[in-house]
N, C-alpha and C positions, 0 to 999 in steps of 0.2 A: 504494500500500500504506500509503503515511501514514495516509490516513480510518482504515483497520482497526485502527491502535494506542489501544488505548485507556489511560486515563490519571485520576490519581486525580478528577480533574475531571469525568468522567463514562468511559461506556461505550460502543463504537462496535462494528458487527456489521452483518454481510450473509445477510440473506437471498436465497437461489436460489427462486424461486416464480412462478407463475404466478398475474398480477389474475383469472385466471378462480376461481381458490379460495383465495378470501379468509380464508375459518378457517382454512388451513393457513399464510397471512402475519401473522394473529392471534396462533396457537398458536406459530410459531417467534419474533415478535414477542415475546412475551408472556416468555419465556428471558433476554432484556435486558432490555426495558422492564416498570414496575410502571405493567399497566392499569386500576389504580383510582387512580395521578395523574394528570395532564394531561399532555399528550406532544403532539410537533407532528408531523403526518402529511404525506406530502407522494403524493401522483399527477402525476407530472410526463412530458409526453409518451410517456405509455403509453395514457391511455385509446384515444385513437384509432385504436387498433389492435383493440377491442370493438366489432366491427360491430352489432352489432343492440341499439339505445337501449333495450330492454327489459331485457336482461340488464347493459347497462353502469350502468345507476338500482339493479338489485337489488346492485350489485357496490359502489356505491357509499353505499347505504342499509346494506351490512352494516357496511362500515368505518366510517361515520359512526355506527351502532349501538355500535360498540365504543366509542368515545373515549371518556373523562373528562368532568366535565364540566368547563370551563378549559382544553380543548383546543382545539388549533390545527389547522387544517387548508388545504395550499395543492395547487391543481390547474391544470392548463393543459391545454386541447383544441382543436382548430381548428375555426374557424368559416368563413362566409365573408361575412359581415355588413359588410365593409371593401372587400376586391377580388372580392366575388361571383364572376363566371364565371371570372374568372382562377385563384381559386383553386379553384373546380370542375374546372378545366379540369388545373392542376397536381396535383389528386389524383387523375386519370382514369388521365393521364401514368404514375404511383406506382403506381395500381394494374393497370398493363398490365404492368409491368415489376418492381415490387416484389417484396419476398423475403413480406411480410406486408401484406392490403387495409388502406387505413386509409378512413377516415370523416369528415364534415364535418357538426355539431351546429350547430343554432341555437345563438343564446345564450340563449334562453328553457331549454332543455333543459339548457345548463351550465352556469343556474342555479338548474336544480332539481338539482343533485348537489348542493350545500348547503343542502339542504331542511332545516330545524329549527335552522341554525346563523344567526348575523350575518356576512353577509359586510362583511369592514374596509373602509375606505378604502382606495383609490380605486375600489372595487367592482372588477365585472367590466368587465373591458380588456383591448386588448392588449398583449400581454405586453412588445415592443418599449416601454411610457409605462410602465409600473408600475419606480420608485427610489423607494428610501427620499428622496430631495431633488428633488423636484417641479419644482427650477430647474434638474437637471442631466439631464431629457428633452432640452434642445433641440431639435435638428429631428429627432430618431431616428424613421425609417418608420414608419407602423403596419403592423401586420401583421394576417394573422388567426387566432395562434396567441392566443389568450384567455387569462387569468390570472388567479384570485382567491387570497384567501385568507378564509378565515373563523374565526369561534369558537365553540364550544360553548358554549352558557348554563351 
């Protein structure tokens, strides 16, 4: 319940919503945040759960629609570009058993989710090597949960 206090330093608030209807994460968005500044967006292991790469591109072409420009935007999806069948293999598992199917994207495809932005350093990776201190990876696994972040022009 700490996140939810918000404080003369800024404003903190939760949206209940569903990635499938992005104007209605916009519109109740849009309540706290002022969408003609720059704001930092985040999509963090939820896309994977938008089975069908045609509607997760429009879903993410809208949100990336809204930003500012000076916006920020960070995502993470799975791949399986690192442990291939393994990690086929662990989302077969997931989705025999799972509450919700998840999904495994190229990374070509997750990174056209930031289509029109600059994705920063260290680009797209996984998300086990992306710190802010490039010397404090040490030997942390890769995985093939992927990780960017980008900027709006």
């Amino acid at each position: 319940m700490r996140l939810l206090a918000s404080s003369p330093e800024g404003v903190t608030d939760y949206i209940d919503a569903d990635l499938r209807d992005p104007d209605r994460i916009l519109t109740e968005a849009a309540k706290t945040l002022d969408l003609t500044q720059p704001i930092a967006g985040t999509v963090l292991g939820v896309l994977i759960f938008i089975p069908d790469d045609e509607e997760a591109s429009s879903i993410m072409k809208r949100l990336r629609d809204a930003l500012p420009s000076g916006s920020h935007l960070a995502l993470t999806s799975t791949a399986n570009a690192i442990h291939g069948e393994r990690t086929d293999e662990a989302v077969r598992v997931w989705n025999e058993s799972g509450s919700a199917p998840m999904v495994v994207r190229s990374t070509e495809l997750i990174t056209s989710f930031f289509d029109g932005m600059e994705i920063l350093d260290p680009g797209l990776g996984p998300l086990s090597r992306r710190r802010r201190d490039p010397s404090a990876i040490g030997t942390a696994p890769e995985v093939d949960e992927f990780a960017a972040v980008a900027r709006k022009p």
